[in-house]
C-alpha positions in Angstrom: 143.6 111.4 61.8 141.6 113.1 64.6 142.3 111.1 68.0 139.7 111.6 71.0 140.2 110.6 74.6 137.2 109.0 75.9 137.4 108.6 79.7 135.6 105.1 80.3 133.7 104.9 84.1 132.1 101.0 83.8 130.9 101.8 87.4 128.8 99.2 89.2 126.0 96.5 88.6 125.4 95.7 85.7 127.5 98.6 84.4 130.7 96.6 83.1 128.4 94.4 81.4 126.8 97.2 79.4 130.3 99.4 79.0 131.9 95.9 77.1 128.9 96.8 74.5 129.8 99.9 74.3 133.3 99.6 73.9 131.9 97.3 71.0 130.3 99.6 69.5 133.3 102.3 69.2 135.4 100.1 67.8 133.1 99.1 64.9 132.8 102.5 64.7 136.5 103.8 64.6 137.1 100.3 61.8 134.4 102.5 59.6 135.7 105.6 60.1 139.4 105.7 59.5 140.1 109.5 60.2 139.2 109.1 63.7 140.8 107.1 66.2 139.4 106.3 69.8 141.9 106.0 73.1 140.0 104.8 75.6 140.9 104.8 79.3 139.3 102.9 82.1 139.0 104.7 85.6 137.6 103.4 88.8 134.6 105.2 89.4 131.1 104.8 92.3 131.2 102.0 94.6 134.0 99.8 93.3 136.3 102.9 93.4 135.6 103.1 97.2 135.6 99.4 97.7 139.1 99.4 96.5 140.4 103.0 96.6 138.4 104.7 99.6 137.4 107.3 97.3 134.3 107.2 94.7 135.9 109.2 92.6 139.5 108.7 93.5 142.1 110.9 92.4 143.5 108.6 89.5 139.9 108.7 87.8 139.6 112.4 88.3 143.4 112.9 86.4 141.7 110.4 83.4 139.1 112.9 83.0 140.7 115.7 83.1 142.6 114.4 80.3 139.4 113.1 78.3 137.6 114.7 75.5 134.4 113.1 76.4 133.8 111.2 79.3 132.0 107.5 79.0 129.8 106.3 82.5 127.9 103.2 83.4 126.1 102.9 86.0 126.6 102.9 89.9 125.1 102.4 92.6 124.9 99.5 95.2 121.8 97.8 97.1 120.0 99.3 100.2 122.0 96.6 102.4 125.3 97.2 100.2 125.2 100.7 100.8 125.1 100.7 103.9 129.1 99.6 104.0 129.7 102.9 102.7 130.0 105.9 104.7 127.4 108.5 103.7 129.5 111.3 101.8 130.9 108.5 100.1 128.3 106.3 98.5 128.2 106.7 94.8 125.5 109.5 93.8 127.0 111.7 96.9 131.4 110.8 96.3 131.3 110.0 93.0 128.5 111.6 90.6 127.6 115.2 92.0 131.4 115.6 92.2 131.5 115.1 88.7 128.6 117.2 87.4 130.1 120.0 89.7 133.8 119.7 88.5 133.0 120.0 84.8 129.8 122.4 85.0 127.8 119.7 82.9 124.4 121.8 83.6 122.6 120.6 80.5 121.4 117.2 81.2 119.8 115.8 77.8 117.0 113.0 77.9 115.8 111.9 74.8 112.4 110.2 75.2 112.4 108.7 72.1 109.5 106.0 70.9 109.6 105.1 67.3 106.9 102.1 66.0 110.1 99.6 65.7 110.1 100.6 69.6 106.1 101.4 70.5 105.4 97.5 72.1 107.3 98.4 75.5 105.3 101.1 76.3 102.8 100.5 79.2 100.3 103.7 76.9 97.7 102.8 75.0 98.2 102.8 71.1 95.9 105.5 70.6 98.1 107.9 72.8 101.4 107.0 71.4 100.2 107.9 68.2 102.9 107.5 65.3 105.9 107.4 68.2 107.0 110.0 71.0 109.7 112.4 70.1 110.7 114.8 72.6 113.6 116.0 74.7 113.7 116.7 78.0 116.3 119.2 79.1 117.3 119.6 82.9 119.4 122.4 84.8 122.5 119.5 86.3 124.5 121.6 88.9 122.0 123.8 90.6 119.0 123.6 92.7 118.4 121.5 96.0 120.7 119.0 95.7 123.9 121.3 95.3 122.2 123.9 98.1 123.4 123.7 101.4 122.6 120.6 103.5 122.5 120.4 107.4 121.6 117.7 110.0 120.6 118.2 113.7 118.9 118.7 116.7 117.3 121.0 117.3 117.0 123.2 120.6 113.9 120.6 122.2 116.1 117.6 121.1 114.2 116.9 117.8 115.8 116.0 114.4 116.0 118.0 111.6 116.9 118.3 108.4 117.6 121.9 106.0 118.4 121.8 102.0 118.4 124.4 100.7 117.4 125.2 97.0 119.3 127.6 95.5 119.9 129.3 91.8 121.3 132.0 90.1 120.4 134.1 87.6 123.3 133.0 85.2 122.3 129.1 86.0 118.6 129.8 84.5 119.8 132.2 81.5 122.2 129.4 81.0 120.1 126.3 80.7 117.0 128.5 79.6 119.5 129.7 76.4 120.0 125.5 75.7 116.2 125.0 75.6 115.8 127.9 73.4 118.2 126.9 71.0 117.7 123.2 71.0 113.9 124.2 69.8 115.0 126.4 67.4 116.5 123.3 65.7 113.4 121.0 65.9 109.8 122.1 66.4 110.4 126.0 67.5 107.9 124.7 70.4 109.7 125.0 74.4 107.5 124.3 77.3 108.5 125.7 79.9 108.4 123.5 83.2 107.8 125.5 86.8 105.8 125.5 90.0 105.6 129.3 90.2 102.1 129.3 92.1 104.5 127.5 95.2 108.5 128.3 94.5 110.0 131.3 94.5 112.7 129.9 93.0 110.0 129.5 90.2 109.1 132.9 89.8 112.5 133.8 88.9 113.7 131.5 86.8 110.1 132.6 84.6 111.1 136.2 85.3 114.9 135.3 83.2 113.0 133.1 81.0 110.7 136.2 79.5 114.3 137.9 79.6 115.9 135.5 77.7 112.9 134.6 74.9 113.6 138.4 73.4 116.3 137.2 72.0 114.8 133.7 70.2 111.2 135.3 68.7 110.9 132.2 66.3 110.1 129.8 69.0 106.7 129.7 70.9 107.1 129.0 75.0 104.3 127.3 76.6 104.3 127.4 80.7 103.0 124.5 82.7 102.9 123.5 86.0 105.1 120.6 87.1 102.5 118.3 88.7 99.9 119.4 85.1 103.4 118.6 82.9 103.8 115.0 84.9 99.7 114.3 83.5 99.8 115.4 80.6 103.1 113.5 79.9 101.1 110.1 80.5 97.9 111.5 78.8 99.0 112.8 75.6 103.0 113.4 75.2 102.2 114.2 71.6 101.8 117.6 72.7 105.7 118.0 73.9 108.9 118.4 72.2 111.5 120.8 74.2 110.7 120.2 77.6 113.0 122.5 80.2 113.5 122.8 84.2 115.0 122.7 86.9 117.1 119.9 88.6 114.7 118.2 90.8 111.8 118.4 88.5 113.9 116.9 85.2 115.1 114.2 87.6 111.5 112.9 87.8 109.8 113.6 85.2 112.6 112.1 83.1 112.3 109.2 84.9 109.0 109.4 84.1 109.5 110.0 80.6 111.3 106.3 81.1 108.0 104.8 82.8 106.1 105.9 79.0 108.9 104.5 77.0 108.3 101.2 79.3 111.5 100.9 80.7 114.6 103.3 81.7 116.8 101.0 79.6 115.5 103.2 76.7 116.6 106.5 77.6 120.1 107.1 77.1 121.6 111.1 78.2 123.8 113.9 77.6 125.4 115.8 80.5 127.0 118.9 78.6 129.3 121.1 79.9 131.3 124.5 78.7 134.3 122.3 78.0 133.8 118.6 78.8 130.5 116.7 78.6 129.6 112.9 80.0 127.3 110.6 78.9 125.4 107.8 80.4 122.3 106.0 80.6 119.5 106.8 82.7 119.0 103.6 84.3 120.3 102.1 87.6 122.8 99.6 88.2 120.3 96.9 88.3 122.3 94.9 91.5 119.8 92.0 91.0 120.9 90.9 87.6 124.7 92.2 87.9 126.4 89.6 85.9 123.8 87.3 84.3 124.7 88.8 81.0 120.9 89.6 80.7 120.8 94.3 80.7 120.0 95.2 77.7 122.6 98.1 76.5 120.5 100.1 74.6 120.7 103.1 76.9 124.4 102.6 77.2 124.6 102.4 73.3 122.2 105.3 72.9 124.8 107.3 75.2 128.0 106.7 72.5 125.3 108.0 69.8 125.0 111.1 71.5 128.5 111.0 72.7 129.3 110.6 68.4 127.1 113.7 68.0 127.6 116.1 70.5 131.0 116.1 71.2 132.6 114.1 68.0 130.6 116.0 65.4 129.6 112.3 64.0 125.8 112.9 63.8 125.9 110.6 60.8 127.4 108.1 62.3 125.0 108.7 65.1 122.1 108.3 63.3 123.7 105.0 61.6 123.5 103.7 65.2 120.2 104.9 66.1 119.2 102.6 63.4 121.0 99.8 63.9 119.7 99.8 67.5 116.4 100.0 66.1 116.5 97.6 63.4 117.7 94.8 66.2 113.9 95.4 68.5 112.3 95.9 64.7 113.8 91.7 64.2 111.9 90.9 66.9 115.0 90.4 69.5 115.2 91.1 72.9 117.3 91.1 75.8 115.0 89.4 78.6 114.7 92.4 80.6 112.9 93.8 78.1 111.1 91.3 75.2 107.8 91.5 75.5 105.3 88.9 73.8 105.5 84.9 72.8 107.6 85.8 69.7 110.2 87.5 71.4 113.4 86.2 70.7 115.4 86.3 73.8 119.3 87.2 73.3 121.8 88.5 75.8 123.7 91.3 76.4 126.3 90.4 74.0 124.6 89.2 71.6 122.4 92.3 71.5 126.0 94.0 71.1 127.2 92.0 68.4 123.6 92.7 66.4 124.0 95.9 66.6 127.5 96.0 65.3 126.5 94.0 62.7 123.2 96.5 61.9 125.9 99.3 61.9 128.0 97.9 59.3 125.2 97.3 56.6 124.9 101.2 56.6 127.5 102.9 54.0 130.5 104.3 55.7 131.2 107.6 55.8 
């Protein structure tokens, strides 16, 4: 039997709410699979680590994932008010979650933006633009850019404030994600557009300068260069065209959150955050303070994040695509959490009964 240590970071918000599915969801999982066994481990981790630790990401979670094969996140986050009662450095994106891309070099950040017909109602696009569904990954450098840069706050020398971040990259960062985009189109489409704001950046014109470097080397796959602001159109106007979608940190943060908006709801986009030796996983949505414990969030994107999780590190990619599935069939039934059922015939369910389903979903599938 094959054990893996999964690291399990509930987080804030709604986050506990949406980790008990997925905890759900494992176990079903390791009943059907009887070669693998799951130990999972809770750790403190965002605002509630500080709240009761003084650290985000206190030393006691850092030891648990250290020791973790794969590393399971909720969300975190607090209000704008809430926030306040924590000092800067500390509030969860700044103490807790760049700490943890940087520690374990998770550079490839993977964002499925996946719209199959069972799924096509939430979308805010027109049915003639969806098409038969949207299929198409969007892959974003994690460690680098301006938010890792240097950062300083002052006054300057006539006593006004200022602020300097700096964006900053490295050739070995863009050959690096660059060789992930690459290789994840080789194994769809063979068709990688490549994201950039060269007529502005300089940081731009190099990372295209390694790209043409690095394509030598994958001939079977055709790269197509847009502009950031043309990508963020055409992604609205006809997201047909995409599959492989790579850039840089600041420009995957919004246009996957974009890629959310098509979808019609972040809630639907699950991610990957792959590094050399350890990778986390997570959904792309926020901690949702307003309806923290109504039992209402639907854990789709938390779900979605095991499925990868089963995937990429676990080598389950049956399994994963059992789950896929039974996440599907439950929207194809007509149910839906009430954050996102859409229509009179929506039958509203909560978050644990939107578990349970898809448990139940995953077990009609044959077992491995």
């Amino acid at each position: 039997m094959k054990t893996y240590k999964i690291a399990l970071l509930a987080g804030d918000g709604i986050g506990p709410e949406v980790m008990k599915q997925a905890v759900k969801v494992l176990k079903a999982v390791e009943a059907r699979n009887p070669e693998v066994a799951f130990e999972l481990n809770e750790a403190l981790f965002g605002a509630v680590a500080y709240f009761e630790t003084g650290k985000s990401f206190p030393a006691e979670t850092i030891a648990i994932c250290d020791e973790a094969d794969a590393i399971l996140k909720g969300t975190i986050g607090l209000n704008h008010e809430d926030s306040k009662k924590i000092p800067v450095d500390e509030q969860p994106e700044r103490g807790a979650l760049l700490p943890l891309r940087r520690r374990y070099n998770t550079y490839a950040n993977f964002r499925p933006v996946y719209l199959p017909q069972e799924l096509a109602h939430f979308s805010p696009l027109k049915p003639e633009v969806i098409g038969d569904g949207i299929d198409l990954m969007i892959i974003r450098e994690l460690v680098g850019g301006l938010y890792f840069g240097e950062k300083e706050v002052g006054k300057d020398d006539n006593g006004k404030r200022y602020v300097r971040e700096v964006l900053e990259y490295d050739e070995d960062q863009i050959r690096d994600i660059l060789k992930v985009g690459f290789e994840t189109a080789q194994r769809r489409k063979k068709v990688m557009h490549n994201i950039h704001k060269s007529n502005v950046l300089k940081s731009s014109v190099l990372w295209n300068e390694i790209l043409e470097e690095v394509a030598v080397d994958y001939p079977d796959v055709e790269v197509k260069h847009i502009l950031v602001d043309a990508a963020a159109t055409y992604l609205c106007l006809n997201p047909g065209q995409f599959d492989v979608m790579v850039m840089e940190n600041m420009f995957g943060d919004i246009l996957s959150d974009q890629g959310g908006g098509i979808l019609g709801s972040l809630g639907l986009m699950p991610s990957a955050c792959v590094g050399p030796e350890k990778s986390y996983y997570e959904p792309s949505h926020g901690s949702a303070p307003d309806i923290a414990g109504k039992n209402i969030a639907n854990p789709y994107s938390m779900i979605g994040s095991v499925a990868l999780m089963l995937e990429m590190s676990f080598g389950m990619e049956q399994e994963a695509k059992n789950l896929w599935h039974a996440m599907k069939s439950v929207f194809a039934n007509g149910y839906g959490t009430p954050d996102l059922a859409k229509g009179e015939d929506a039958k509203l369910i909560d978050t644990d009964a939107f578990g349970d389903m898809v448990v139940d979903e995953l077990n009609k599938a044959p077992r491995a």
